[in-house]
N, C-alpha and C positions, 0 to 999 in steps of 0.2 A: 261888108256888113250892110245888112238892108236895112235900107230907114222906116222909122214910122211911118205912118201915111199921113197922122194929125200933129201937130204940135201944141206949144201953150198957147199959140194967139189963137186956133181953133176956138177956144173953150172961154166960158165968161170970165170977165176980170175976176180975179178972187178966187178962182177955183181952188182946189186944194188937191194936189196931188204925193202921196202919199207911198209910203212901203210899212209894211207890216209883221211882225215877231210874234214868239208868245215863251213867258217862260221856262217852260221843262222842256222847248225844243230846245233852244239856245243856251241857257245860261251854266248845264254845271250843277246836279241837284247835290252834286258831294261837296261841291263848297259852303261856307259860311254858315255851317251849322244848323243846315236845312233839316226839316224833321220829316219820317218815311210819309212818302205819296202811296196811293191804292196804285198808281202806276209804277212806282218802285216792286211795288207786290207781284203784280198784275204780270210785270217783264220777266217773272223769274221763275212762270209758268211755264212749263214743254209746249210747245206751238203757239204761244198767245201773240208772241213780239215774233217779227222773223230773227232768226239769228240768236235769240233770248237775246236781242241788244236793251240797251237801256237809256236813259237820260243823265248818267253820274256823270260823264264827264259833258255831254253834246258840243258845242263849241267852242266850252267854255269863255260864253260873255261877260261869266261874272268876271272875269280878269282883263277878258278884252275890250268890254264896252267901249272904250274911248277910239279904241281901231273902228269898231262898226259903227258909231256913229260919223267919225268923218267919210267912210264909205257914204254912207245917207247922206249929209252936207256935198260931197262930190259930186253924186249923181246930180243937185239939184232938187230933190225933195222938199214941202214943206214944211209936212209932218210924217210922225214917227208914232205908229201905233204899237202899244210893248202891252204888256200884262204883268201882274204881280203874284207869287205863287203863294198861296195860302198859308202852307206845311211851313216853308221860306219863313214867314211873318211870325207865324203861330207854332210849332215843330207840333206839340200835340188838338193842334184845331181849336182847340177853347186853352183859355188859362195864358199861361206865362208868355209874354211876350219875344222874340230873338232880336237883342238889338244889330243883332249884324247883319240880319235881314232887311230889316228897315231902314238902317245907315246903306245899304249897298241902293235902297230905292231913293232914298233921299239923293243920293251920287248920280245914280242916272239922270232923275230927272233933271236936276242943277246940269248938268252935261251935254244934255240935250237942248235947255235954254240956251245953252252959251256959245248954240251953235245956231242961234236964231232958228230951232228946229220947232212945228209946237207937238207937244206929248199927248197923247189921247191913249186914254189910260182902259183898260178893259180887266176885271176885277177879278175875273174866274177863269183860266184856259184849262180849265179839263183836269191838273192837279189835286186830287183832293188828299187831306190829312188822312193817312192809315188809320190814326186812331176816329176819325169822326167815321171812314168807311166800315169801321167794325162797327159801330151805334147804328149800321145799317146805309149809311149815307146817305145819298138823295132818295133813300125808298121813307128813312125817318121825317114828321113833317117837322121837328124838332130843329133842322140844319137849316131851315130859315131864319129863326132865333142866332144860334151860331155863327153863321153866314153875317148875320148883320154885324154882332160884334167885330169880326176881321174887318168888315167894311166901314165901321167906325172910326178904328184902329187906322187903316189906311188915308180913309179920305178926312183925318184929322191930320196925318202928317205931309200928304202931299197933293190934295183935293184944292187947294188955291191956289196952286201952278200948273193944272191940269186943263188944257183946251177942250177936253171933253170925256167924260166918263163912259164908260157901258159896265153892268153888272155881271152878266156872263154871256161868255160867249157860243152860238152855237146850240140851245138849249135841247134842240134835235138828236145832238149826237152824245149830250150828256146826258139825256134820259131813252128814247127810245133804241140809238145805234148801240148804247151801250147794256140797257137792261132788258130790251127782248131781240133784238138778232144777237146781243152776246159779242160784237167785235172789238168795242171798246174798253175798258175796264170800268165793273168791274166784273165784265164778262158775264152779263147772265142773260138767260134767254126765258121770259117768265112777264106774261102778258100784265099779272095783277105789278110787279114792281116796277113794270115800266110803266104804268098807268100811275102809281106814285107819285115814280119819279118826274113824270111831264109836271103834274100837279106840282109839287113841292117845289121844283126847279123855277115854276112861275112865280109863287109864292117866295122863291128863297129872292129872286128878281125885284117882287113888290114892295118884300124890305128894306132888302140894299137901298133903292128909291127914297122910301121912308125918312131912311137915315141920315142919307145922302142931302137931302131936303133939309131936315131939319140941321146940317151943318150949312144953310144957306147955299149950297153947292149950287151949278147953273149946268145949263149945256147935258144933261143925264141924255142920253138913249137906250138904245137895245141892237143887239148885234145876233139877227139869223140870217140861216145859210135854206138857201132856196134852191132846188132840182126840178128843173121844167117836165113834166111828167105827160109823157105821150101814151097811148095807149096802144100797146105789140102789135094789134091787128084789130081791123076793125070790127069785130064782132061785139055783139053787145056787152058779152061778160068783162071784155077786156077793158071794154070803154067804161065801164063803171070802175073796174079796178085799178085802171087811171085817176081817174073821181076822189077813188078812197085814196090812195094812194099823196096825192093833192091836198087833200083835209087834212091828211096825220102830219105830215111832211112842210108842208109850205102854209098854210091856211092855223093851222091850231095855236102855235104861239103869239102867231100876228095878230089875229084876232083878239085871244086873251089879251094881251096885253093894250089894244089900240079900241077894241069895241067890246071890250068886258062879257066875251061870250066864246062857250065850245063849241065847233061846227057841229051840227047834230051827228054828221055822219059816224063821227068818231067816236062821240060820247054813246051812241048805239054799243060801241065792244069793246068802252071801257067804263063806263057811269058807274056797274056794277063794283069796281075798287077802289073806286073815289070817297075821300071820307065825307060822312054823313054832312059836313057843313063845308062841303068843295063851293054853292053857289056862294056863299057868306065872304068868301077869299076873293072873289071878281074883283072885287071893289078896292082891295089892296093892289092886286095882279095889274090893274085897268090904271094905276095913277097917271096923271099925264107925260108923259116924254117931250122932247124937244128936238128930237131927230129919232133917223132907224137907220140901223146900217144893216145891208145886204151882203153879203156873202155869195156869191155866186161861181161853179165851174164848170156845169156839163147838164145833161139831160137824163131823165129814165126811162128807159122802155119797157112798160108794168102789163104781166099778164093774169088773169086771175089761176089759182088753182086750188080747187076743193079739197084737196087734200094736203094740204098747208092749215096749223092753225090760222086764227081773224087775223087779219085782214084777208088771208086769203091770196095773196098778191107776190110773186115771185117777177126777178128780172132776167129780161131777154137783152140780148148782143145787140146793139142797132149797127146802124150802113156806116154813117159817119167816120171820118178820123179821127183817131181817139192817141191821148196822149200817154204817159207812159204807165200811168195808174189803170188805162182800160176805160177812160169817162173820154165817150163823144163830145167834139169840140161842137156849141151848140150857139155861136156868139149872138143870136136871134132871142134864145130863153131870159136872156142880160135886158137887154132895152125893153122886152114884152114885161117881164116882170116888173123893172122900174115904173111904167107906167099903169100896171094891174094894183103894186101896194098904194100907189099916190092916189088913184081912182078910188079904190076898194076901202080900203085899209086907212091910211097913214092922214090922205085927203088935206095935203097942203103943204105939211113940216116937211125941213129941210129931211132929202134923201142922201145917204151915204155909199159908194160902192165900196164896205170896207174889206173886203178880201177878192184877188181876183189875179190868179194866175195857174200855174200848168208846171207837171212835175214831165221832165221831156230822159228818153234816154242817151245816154252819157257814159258810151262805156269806155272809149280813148283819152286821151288826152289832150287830143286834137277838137274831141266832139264836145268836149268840157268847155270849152271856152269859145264856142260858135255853136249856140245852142239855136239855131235859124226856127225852130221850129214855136218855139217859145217867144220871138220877137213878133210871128206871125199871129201867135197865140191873144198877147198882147195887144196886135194892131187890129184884129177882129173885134174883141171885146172894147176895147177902148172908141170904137167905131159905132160900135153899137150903145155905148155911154151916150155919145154925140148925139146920135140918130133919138136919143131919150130928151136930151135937154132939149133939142131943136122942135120935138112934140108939146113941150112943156113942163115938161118935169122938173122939178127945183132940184136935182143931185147937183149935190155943194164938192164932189170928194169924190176921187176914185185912190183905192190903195190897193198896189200889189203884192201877192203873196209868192213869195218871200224874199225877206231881204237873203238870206242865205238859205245854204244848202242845212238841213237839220237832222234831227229826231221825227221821224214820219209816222211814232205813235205805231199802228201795230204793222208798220213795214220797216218798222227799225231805221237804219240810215242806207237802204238801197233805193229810195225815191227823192229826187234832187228838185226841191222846188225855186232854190235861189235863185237870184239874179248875182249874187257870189258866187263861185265855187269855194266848198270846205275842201281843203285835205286832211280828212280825219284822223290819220298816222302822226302828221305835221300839227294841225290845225292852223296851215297856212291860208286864208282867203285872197282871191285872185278874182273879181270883175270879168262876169263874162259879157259878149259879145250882146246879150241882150240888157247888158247894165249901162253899154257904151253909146246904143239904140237909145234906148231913156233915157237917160244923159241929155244926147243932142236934142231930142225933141224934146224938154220939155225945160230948156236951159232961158 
């Protein structure tokens, strides 16, 4: 087995290193009397999910929690980044509470103390209540209202054992990947709903916040996922559609949420579906945070084409090695970024690497559990963390994605991000060779 190249005395006293989950990969949406997700829906589409798989059973952690948190406590981890699934809490999104959803989160986290683990809690992973996705879901500005009540609900029962909150995760992929390229649920490809939904998604953000606050809560952030965007070839069309590309993608939430403003470029081709009192929401959107966690796994090569609706902007192949999803390994876009949101953006608060790792292929038995590619994956980006604090960057936290093999959302269970192996037949978990790597570095 190949070793890291850093370990913990690398990195400053305190650091916090981390592994990270979310619930509808992990847990088992047919247990405990969950109520249907648009991803339930969504998986039972002809082509939407590979395989039409789904999330009813995925690992089920709601039975096994206590096995995959001592995995976590074994490896050596600090914390343990999990999410709570709405449907779970709420079956029909507003209204009647499920106590067996909230006794199962009350259990984790009590579980996760007890393993001197700390819990950092992320409020929204991409599940939403069927019935709130028929009211329209994030295209209604309505599910900010909504939204808070779950978030009420939650961080009244377990917001003062919580190390740190974020309200959603991603807000990228819950509003743009999902309502105009269409890949995500709930599948649409439609310029004005995904203009909504970016809006509403900030807005459902600014509440949670709100609420959050007003139960005296501490430590709130925000969790987006950033794609270092190069432009296909140097020509000028391209290099602007890098640009846009940049705005809608990595620039637009950040901003909203840190500098109470939409980059113009983007509000050019979407202002027109924004509601009449979109400026009036900044000021909710904008409240302060206390940290930002990043997301980070690869790069884009953005070229323009006119015959694309706006943006205009299609993706090319790059040179790179690319991991098993097809995304250039790009450990450079990791540190450049760190150091562009604390300049730009963030301008001091504590930074978090909350997601960061690589789905590698796995088709033996043999290759299952000597995942070398993934350790490399690992000691690049983690290198390039370093290369960030050592400029000055205050990142407090790197967490890897994932603790296990899961539900890959619309790749079904053919893309293995764990530093586990599942056997989904079994649901036996087995430590691989890159859990054994992090392990020792970071014991």
């Amino acid at each position: 087995m190949k070793p890291l190249s850093l370990k913990r005395s690398d990195f400053p006293n305190g650091f916090d290193f981390g592994v990270a989950s979310s619930a509808y990969q992990i847990e088992g949406h047919a247990f405990g009397s969950a109520g249907e997700t648009h991803w339930d829906s969504f998986a039972k589409l002809p082509g939407r999910v590979l395989k039409q798989h789904n999330g009813q059973i995925a690992c089920d952690h709601y039975h096994k929690y206590e096995e995959d948190l001592d995995h976590i406590k074994a490896a050596g981890f600090d914390s343990y980044r999990f999410s709570t699934s709405w449907a779970r809490v709420i079956p029909e999104g507003v209204g009647a509470v499920n106590s067996k959803g909230l006794d199962f989160y009350d259990r984790l986290t009590d579980a996760i103390l007890e393993r001197d683990l700390k819990p950092h809690l992320t409020l929204y992973h991409w599940e939403l209540p069927q019935a709130i996705a028929e009211k329209g879901g994030w295209t209604n500005r309505e599910i900010a209202g909504w939204f808070g009540e779950f978030v009420e609900i939650i961080g009244h029962k377990l917001g003062d054992r919580m190390a740190s909150i974020a309200p959603i995760n991603e807000p990228w992929c819950v509003s743009w990947l999902s309502h105009a390229l269409g890949h995500h649920a709930p599948g649409k490809q439609d310029l004005k709903l995904a203009a909504l939904s970016m809006h509403n998604v900030l807005l459902a953000h600014g509440r949670a916040v709100e609420v959050l606050r007003g139960q005296n809560q501490t430590n709130l952030g925000c969790v987006c996922n950033l794609e270092w965007s190069h432009p296909a070839s140097q020509t000028a069309q391209d290099i602007e559609a890098a640009k846009l590309y940049d705005a809608i993608y990595n620039r637009f939430f950040l901003e909203a949420m840190f500098l109470g403003e939409y980059p113009e470029p983007v509000l050019k081709g979407i202002e027109r579906f924004l509601p009449s009192s979109w400026q009036k929401d900044l000021s909710i959107i904008s409240a302060p945070l206390d940290w930002c966690g990043i997301n980070y796994y690869t790069c884009k090569r953005v070229a323009h084409d006119a015959s694309l609706e706006w943006p205009h902007v299609r993706d090319e192949i790059g040179p790179l090695e690319k991991t098993d999803m097809g995304w250039e390994i790009y450990p450079k876009g990791l540190s450049d970024f760190l150091m562009w949101v604390n300049q730009k953006i963030t301008k001091g608060i504590p930074l978090f690497v909350t997601e960061n790792g690589a789905a590698t292929s796995e088709a033996t038995e043999h290759q299952k559990l000597n995942d070398h590619q993934r350790i490399s994956y690992i000691d690049a980006h983690l290198g390039a963390a370093h290369q960030a604090i050592k400029s000055g960057v205050p990142l407090k936290g790197y967490y890897m994605w994932s603790l296990m093999d899961n539900f890959e959302w619309a790749f079904g269970y053919d893309k293995r991000f764990g530093l586990i192996h599942v056997d989904y037949s079994t649901l036996e978990r087995r430590p691989k060779a890159s859990y054994y790597a992090v392990q020792t570095a970071i014991a």
